[in-house]
N, C-alpha and C positions, 0 to 999 in steps of 0.2 A: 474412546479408542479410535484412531485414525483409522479409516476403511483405505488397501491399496486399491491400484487402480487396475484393474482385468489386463494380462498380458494384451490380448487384442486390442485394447482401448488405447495403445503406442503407436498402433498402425493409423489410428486416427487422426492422432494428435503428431504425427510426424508427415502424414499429407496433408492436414490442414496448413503446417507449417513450411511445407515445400511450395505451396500457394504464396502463401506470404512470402517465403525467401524470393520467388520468379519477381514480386515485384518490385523489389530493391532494384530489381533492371531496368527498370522503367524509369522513365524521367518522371519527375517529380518540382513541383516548384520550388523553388527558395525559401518563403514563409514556412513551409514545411521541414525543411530543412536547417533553419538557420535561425537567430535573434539578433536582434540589435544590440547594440551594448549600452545601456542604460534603460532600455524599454522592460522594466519587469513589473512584479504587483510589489505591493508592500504589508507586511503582516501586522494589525493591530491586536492589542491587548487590553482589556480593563475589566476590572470590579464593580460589580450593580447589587443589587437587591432586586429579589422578584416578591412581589406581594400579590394575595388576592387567590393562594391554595387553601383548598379544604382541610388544614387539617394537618397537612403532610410536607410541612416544612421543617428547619433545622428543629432540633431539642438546645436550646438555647442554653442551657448547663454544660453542656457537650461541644457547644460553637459559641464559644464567646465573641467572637469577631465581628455577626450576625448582627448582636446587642450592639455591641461599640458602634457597628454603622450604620446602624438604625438611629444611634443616639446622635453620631455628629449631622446625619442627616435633618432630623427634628430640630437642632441648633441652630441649622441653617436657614429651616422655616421659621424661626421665631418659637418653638416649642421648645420650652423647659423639662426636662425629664429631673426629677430629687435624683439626689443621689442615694446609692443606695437601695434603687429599687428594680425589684424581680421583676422582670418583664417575661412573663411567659409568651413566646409570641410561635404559636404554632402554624402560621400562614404564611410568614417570611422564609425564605430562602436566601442566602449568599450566595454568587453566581460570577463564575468568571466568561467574560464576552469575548468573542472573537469575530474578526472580522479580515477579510483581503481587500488592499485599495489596489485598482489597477491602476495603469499605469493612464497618464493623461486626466487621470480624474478633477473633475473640477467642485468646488463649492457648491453646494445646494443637489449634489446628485445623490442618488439614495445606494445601497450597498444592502445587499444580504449579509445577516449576524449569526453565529450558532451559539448558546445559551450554553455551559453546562454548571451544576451544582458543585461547590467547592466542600461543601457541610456534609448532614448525614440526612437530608431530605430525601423521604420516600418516594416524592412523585413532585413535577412541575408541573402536571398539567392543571390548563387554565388559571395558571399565574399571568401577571404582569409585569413585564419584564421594565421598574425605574431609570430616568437617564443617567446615563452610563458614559461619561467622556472614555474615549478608547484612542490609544496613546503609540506612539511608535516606536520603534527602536531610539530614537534620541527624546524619549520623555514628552514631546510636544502631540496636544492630542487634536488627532487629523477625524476626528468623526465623532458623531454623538449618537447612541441607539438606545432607544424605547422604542416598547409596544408590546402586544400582545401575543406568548407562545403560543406555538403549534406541537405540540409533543404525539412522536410517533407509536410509545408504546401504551398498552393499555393494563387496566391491573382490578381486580377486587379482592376484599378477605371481608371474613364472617365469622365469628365463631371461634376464632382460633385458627383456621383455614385460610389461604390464599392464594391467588393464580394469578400471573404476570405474564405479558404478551411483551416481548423486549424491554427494553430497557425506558424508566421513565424518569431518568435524572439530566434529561437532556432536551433541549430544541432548538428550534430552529423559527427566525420573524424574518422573511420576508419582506425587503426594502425596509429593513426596520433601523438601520443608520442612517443622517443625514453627512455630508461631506460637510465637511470646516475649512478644511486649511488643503491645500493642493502639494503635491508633491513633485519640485523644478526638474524636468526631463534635460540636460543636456546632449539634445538631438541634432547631432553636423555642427557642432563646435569644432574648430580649429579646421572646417575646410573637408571633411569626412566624415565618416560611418562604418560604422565596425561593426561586421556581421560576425557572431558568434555559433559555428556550427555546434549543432544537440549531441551528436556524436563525429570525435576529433577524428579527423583523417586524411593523409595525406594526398591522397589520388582527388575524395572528393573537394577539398579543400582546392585543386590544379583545376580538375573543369569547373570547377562554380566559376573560378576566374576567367577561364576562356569563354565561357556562356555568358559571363557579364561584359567581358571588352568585347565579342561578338556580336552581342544583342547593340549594345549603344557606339559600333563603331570605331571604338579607339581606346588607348588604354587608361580605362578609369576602375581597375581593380586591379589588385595584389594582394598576395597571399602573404601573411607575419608567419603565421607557422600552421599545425596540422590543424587548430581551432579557430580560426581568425582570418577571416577575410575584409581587406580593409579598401574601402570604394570612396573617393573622392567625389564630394557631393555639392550641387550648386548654394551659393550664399541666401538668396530671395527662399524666404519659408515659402512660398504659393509654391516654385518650382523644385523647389527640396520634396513635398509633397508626392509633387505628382511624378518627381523622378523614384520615387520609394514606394510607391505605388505601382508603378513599371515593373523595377528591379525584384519587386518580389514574385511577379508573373512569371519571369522567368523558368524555363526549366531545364533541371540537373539530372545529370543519372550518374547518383552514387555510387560508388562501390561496395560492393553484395558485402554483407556482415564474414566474419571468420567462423571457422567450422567450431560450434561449440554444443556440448551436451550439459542441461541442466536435471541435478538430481535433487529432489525436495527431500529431504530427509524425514521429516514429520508426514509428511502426505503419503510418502510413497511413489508421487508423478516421478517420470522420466521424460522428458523433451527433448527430440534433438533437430538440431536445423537441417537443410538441404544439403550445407556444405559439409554434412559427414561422412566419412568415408572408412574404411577398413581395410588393412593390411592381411593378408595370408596369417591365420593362426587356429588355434586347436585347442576347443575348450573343452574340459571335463568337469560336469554340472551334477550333483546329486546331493540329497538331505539326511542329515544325520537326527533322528528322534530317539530318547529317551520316554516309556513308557513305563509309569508306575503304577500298578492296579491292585489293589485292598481290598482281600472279601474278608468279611469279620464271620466267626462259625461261633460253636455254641457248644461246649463241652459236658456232657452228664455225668454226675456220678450215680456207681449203680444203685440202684433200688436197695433203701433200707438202710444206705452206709451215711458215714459221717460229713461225708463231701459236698459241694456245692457248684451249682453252676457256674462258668468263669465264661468270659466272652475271649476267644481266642484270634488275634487277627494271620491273615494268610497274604503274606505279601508276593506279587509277582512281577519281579521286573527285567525288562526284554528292551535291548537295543537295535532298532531298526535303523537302516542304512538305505537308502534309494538307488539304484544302481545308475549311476551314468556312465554315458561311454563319449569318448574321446570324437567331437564333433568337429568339423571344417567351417571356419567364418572366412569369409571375403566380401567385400562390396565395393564396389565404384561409383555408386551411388546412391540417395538415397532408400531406395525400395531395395535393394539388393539390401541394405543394411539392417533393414528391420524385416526381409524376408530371413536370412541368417540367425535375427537374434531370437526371433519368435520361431525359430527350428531348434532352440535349446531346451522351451519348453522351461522357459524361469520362469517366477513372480516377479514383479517390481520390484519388492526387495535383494531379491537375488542377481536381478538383473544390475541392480546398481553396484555389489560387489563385484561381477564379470566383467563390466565396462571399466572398474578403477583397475582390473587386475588386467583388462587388456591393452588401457593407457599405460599402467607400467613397463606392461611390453613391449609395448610400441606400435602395436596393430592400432589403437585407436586413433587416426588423426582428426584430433577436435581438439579443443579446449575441453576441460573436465571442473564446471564449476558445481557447487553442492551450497544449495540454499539453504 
C-alpha cells in the first residue's frame, strides 16, 4: 500500500521548490541549457552467454535458446555437439547486454555494460559475462563486452527456505566493452551549429541569441523557432573548437518555468512550483465514513428443553460525516498558497480532489498535470 505524504510535508516540498524556481532567474550557461544537433550517445544492444554460476542458471528444458547458443558457439570453436543430445547445463545463463556510446567515441575506448538475464536464471552472480558483439540501430556492431559481473543483490536458501537481498538477475562490468567502430559526428557542416534548447521557449530561445551576438560582437546567431538556435561557425576544426568551447560559457537567463501543480496519483505527493497562485474562492472540506461493526452473541435454550445453542450475529451500522465549513482560499504567492491549503486541514489525497475542483473553477492558476 502506498503511504501518503503528511499534509505538512507540502510545506516542504513547495519551499524547497520555491528555491529551485528563484533559480531559473539566474543566468545559467548554454551547456546547460542547450545541445548540439548531432552531439548525442547512441544505445547498443546484443545477446551473450554468461558461464561460470553455481548452479543457478537457465533450466535448459524451459530455455531452449540458451542450448542453441551455446551449440553455435562450440561450432565456432571447432567443438562438435551430436545431435540429439541433452545438455543439462545449469551454469549458463542467456543474457541480453546493453550498453551507451557517447558521442565522439573512438576505437579502443572502453564503455560500461549492464548485464540482464533473458531466461529463468536464479542468480548471476559470479558469472562471466562471453563476448558479446553489441550492435546499433542499423545492425552494424559498434563495441564488443566481456568480462566479469559484479551483481548487486545477494540471496541464500536451505531447506526449503530462502531470503533474497534485491534483485540478482542482473549486473553490471565496469569498462567491460571495447569500442570497434566510431560513430561520424556531423559537427559545423554546412558553415553552422544548431543548438537544441532542453526545454523549447520562445523568450529563452530571443536572449540565448542576443547573449551569443553580444558576447562574439556581431551577428553570428539566430533563432529557427522556440527550440533551435542556429550559430554560424568557423570552417578550421582547431577554431570550430575553441569557438564552441566559448559559446557554451556563455550565460543565459531563462525564462521562469509556467505555474504548474504535479499530483502523483499512486504516491499521494502533491508539488507545486513558485509560480502558483490562487484566485478568491471558498472551499467546503469534510469526510463521509461508512462504519460496520459485528458482534456475534450466543443464544441458550433453557435448561432441559430440546433446543440448542445457535450463534447469533448483531450488526451495527452507523454513517459518519466530518463537518466542514465553508473556508476562504487566496494567495498571491507561493506561502500564501500553501498557508490557505494547509488551513483546510486535507490529506493529500483530498487535497488533490480540491485543487482539480478549484482548477475547474478557475481559482487555480497553474497547470494541473496528474502523473
Amino acid at each position: 500500500m502506498n503511504k501518503l505524504l503528511p499534509l505538512p510535508l507540502l510545506v516542504l516540498i513547495a519551499v524547497g521548490l520555491s528555491v529551485m524556481v528563484s533559480s531559473f532567474a539566474t543566468a545559467r550557461p548554454i551547456r546547460e541549457l542547450a545541445d548540439f544537433s548531432g552531439v548525442r550517445d547512441n544505445q547498443l544492444v546484443g545477446y551473450g552467454l554468461v558461464v561460470g554460476l553455481d548452479g543457478t542458471g537457465d533450466q535448459t528444458m524451459q530455455t531452449p535458446f540458451t542450448t542453441q547458443s551455446l551449440s553455435n558457439m562450440f561450432s565456432q570453436l571447432g567443438i562438435t555437439i551430436p545431435p540429439g543430445t541433452n545438455m543439462q547445463l545449469r551454469n549458463v545463463a542467456g543474457v541480453m547486454v546493453t550498453a551507451r556510446l557517447p558521442a565522439f567515441s573512438r576505437p579502443g575506448q572502453r564503455l560500461d555494460v549492464v548485464v540482464s538475464s533473458v531466461g529463468n536464471a536464479r542468480s548471476l552472480r559470479g558469472g562471466t559475462l562471453l563476448m558479446t558483439p553489441l550492435k546499433g540501430l542499423d545492425g552494424s556492431t559498434y563495441a564488443v563486452a566481456q568480462g566479469n559481473l559484479v551483481v548487486g543483490g545477494a540471496g541464500a536458501e536451505s531447506g526449503g527456505s530462502s531470503v533474497q537481498v534485491n534483485q540478482q538477475a542482473g549486473g553490471r562490468i565496469a569498462d567491460g566493452a571495447l569500442v570497434e567502430r566510431e560513430v561520424p559526428v556531423a559537427l559545423g557542416a554546412g558553415g553552422y551549429l544548431d543548438l537544441q534548447l532542453r526545454e523549447a521557449d520562445f523568450t529563452t530561445a530571443e536572449r540565448m541569441v542576443q547573449a551569443i551576438n553580444r558576447s562574439f560582437g556581431s551577428q553570428v546567431a539566430g533563432a529557427v523557432d522556440a527550440g533551435l538556435v542556429r550559430v554560424h561557425s568557423p570552417d578550421n576544426d582547431n577554431e570550430r573548437v575553441r569557438f564552441i568551447a566559448r559559446l557554451q560559457q556563455i550565460n543565459v537567463t531563462p525564462q521562469a518555468p509556467p505555474a504548474r501543480v504535479v499530483l502523483n496519483a499512486r504516491s499521494g505527493a502533491v508539488v507545486l512550483n513558485g509560480q502558483v497562485t490562487l484566485g478568491p474562492a471558498a472551499v467546503a472540506h469534510g469526510n463521509l465514513s461508512v462504519v460496520i461493526d459485528t458482534a456475534f452473541g450466543v443464544s441458550q435454550p433453557s435448561p432441559f428443553g430440546d433446543g440448542r445453542s445457535v450463534v447469533v450475529p448483531d450488526s451495527d451500522i452507523s454513517v459518519r460525516e466530518q463537518v466542514g465549513a465553508l473556508k476562504f482560499v487566496e494567495g498571491a504567492d507561493l506561502m500564501e498558497v500553501i498557508d490557505a491549503l494547509n488551513a483546510l486541514g486535507a490529506t493529500p489525497t483530498d487535497l488533490m480532489t480540491i485543487l482539480e475542483a478549484l482548477k475547474a473553477a478557475g481559482a487555480l492558476h497553474a497547470e494541473l498535470e496528474v502523473i
